[in-house]
N, C-alpha and C positions, 0 to 999 in steps of 0.2 A: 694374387691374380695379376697377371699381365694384360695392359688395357690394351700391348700394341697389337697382340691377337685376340683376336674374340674367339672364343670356347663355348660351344654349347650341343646339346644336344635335343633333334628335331624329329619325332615320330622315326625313331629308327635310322637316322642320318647323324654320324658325327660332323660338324660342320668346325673346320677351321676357317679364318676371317685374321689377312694378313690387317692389318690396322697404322700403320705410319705413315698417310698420305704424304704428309711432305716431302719426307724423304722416298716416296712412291712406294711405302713397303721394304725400303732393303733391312735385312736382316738384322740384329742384333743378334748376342751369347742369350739374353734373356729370352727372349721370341722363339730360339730353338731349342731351351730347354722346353718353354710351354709346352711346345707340336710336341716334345718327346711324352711327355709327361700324359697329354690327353692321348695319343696311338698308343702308351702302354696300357693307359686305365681303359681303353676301348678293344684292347686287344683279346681281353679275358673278359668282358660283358657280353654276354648273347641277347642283348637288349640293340647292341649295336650294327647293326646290316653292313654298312657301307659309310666310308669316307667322304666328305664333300670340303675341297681345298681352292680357295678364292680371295679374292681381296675387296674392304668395304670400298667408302668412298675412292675418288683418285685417279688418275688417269692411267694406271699401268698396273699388272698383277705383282709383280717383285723388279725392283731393277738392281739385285744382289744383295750383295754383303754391305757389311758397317765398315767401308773402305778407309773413310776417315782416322775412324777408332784403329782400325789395325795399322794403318801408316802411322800414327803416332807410339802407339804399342813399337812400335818396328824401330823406332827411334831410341827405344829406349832397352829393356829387358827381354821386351818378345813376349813378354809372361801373359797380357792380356790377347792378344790377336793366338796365341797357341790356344788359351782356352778356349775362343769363339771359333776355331778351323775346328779341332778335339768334339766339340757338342754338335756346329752342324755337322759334320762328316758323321757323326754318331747317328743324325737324324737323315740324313742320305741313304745311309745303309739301311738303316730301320723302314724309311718307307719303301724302298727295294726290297726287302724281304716281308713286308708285313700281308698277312693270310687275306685281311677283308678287301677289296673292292675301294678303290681309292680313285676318286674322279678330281682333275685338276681343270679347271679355266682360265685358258692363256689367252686373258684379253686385255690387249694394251701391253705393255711391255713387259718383257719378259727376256731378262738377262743375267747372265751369271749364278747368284743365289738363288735368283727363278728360275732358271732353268734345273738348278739341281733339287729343289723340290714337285717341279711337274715330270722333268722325263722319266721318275719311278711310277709313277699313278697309271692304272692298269688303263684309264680311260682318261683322253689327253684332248680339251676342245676347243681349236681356234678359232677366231674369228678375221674379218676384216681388218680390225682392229691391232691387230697382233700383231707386233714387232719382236723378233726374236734376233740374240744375239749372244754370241763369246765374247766379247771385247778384251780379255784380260792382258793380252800382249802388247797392248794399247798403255797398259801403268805397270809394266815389268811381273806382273803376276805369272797366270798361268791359267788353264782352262782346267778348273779344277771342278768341286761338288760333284765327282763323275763322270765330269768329260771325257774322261781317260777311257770310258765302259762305251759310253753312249757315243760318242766322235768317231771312233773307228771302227762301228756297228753301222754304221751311216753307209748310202749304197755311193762304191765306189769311191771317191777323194773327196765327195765332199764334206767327210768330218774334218780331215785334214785341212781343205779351200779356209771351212768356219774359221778352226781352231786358230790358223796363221793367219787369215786378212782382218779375222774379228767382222766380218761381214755380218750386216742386218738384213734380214731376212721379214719375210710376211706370212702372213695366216695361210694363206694357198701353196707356199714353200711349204709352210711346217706339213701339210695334209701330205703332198706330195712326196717328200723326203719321207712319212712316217713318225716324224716328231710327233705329230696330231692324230689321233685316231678318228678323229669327226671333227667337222667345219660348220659354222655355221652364224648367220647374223648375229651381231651381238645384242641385238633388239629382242630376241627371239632369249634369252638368256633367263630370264628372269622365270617367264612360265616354264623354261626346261626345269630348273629348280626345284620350282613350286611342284612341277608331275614326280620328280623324282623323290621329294621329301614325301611327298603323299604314296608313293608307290614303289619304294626303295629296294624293294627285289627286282624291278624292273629295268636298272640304270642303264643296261645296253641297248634292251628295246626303244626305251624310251631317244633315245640318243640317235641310234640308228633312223627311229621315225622322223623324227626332228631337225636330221641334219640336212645341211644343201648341197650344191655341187660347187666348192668353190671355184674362182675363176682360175685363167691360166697362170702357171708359174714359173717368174722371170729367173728359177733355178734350172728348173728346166732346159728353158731356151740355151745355157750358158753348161749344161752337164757336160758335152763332149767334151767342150773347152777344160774346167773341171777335171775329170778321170784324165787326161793327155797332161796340161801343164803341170796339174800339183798330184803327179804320179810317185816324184819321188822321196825319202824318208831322210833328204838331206837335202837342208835349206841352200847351198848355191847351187844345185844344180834344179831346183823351181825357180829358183831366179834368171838359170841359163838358159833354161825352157820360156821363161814367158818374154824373156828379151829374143831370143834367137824367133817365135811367132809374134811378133811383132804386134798385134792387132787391137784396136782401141779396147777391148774388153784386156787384152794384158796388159798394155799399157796402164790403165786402170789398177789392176791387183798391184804392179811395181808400185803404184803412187802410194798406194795403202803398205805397202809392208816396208816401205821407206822411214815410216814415222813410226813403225815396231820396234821393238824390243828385239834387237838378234839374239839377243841369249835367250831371252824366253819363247821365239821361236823356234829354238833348236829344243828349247826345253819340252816344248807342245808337241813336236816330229817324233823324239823318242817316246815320251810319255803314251803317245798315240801306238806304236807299236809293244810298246809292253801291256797296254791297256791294251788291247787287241787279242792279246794272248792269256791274260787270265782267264781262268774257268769260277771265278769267283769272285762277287761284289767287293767281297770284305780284304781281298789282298790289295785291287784298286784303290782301295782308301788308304790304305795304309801308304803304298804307291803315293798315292796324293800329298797325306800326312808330310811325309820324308820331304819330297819336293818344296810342298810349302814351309816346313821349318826352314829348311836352306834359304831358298829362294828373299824370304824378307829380310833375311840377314844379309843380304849384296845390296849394290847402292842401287841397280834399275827398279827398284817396286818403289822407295821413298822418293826417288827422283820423279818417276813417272805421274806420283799422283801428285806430287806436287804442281808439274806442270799441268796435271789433266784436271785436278777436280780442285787445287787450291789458288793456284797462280793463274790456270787456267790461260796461258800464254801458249799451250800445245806445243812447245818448243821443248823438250825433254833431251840430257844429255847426255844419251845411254852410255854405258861403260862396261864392256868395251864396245865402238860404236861400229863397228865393222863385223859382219858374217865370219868371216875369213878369221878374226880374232877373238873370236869364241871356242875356247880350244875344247878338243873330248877330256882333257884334264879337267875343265872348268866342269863339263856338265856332268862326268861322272861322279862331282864330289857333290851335284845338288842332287843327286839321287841314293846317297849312299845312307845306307843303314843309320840307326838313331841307338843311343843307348837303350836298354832294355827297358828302365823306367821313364825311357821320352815317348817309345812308340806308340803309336793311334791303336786304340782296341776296341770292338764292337761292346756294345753296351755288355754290361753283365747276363740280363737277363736273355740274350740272343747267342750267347755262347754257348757251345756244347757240337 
């Protein structure tokens, strides 16, 4: 048994409970076999209604992956951080495709790994509280766990805005944009639970009655801007665009994509238009897979987190450090096919 998630089940509710306060919940290889392990034994039990996916103590619902563990993994073989991308990407797809009713609470933060386990969940509930975010291009990654599905499904540029600025967003964004399918006080949380475990065929109603009107959203105010500047699916020409409109809101995005990753923001542009174009979760992953094998093996993903989550100096020294010197030679080779026995496959039991 895995303590980091709590397992159980509640009058008809499978309830997962992310469990690693300190590190806010982010994922480990362990944590994503559990989820898999309890949505398959729940998948074939007609004892099971519906999904309930949350986090215990701690201020934030997931704030990703086991970054550490895969930078160091990156250092070395790859062998460990392929396993943990392999199992959660397994559990992305699984809860994408899985038959029952699957409610997530996105309160408090909610980034990267948390995002790839709430945007599958048929009923998505933010709060006040809720800070949502991509950051990946921020430590040479990528906007992975389904970014590639979910980003450029977003109305208009703003999966692409997320995917390249790594913008944080809020609980009346996520309603707004569609991220959230209901809003609502986080105060209010506890008894939504408690109606739902007790009345578990109910989960929309219940949700629908429950929810508020959140406030305005500072996405909104900034959409035109949005759809116009980060219109196009080649990184210097949103640069040529938010430099040629001049205005403190571009001024703004320049400051943020200055401290990116150019490669991995060329990486997130395409990635976004091939993800746009699948008719199918499970090609996305693989999509994903390929990128992320590549991707840890170049020096921007160990430098970036060195500087971001180790050194913590924020001064990261991408390579190569120029837009312009990110050739289509480079990114065609981080998208390029995997030997037959490296590539990503949907569980066993979801093939066919």
């Amino acid at each position: 048994m895995n303590d980091e998630v709590l397992i159980s089940v509640e009058n008809g509710v499978g309830r997962i409970r992310l469990n690693r306060p300190k590190a806010i919940h982010a994922l480990t290889t362990g944590m994503c076999s559990a989820i898999i392990d309890a949505l398959l034994a729940w998948r074939t039990d007609e004892s099971v209604i519906a999904v309930m996916l949350d986090h215990a103590e701690g201020r934030g619902f997931c704030a990703g992956g086991d970054i550490a563990m895969i930078a160091n993994s990156a250092k070395g073989d790859c062998s460990e951080a392929e396993q943990f991308f392999h199992t959660e990407y397994r559990m992305n797809h699984l809860l994408f495709v899985y038959e029952k009713p699957i409610l997530a609470f996105l309160d408090g933060i909610v980034m990267g790994g948390g995002v790839g386990i709430s945007d599958p969940a048929r009923y998505r509930v933010a709060t006040e509280r809720t800070l949502y975010a991509m950051p990946e291009t921020g430590i040479g990654l990528f906007p992975d766990v389904g970014g590639g599905w979910f980003l450029p499904r977003m109305p208009g540029r703003t999966g692409a805005w997320l995917a390249t600025t790594g913008a944080r967003i809020k609980g009346a964004d996520c309603a707004a944009i569609g991220i959230a399918t209901h809003y609502m006080a986080s105060d209010k949380l506890e008894a939504v639970k408690a109606r739902i475990i007790a009345d578990p065929y109910g989960v929309g109603e219940i949700l629908d009655e429950m929810a508020d009107t959140p406030p305005p959203s500072g996405w909104e105010t900034h959409r035109e801007q949005i759809d116009r500047l980060f219109a196009s699916d080649i990184y210097e020409e949103i640069l040529a665009a938010l430099k040629a409109d001049g205005s403190d809101w571009a001024q703004a995005q320049l400051a943020t994509l200055a401290a990116k990753s150019p490669q991995t923001i060329k990486v997130a542009l395409r990635q976004m238009v091939e993800g746009a174009a699948f008719t199918d979760f499970a090609d996305n992953m693989r999509n994903e897979y390929r990128i992320g094998y590549h991707v840890i093996r170049r020096p921007d993903f160990v430098e970036g987190v060195r500087a971001v989550i180790f050194d913590k100096d924020n001064a990261p020294q991408w390579n190569p450090a120029r837009p312009e010197d990110v050739s289509d030679e480079l990114i065609n080779s981080l998208f390029a096919p995997l030997p037959a026995d490296k590539e990503w496959t949907p569980l066993p039991q979801l093939r066919g």
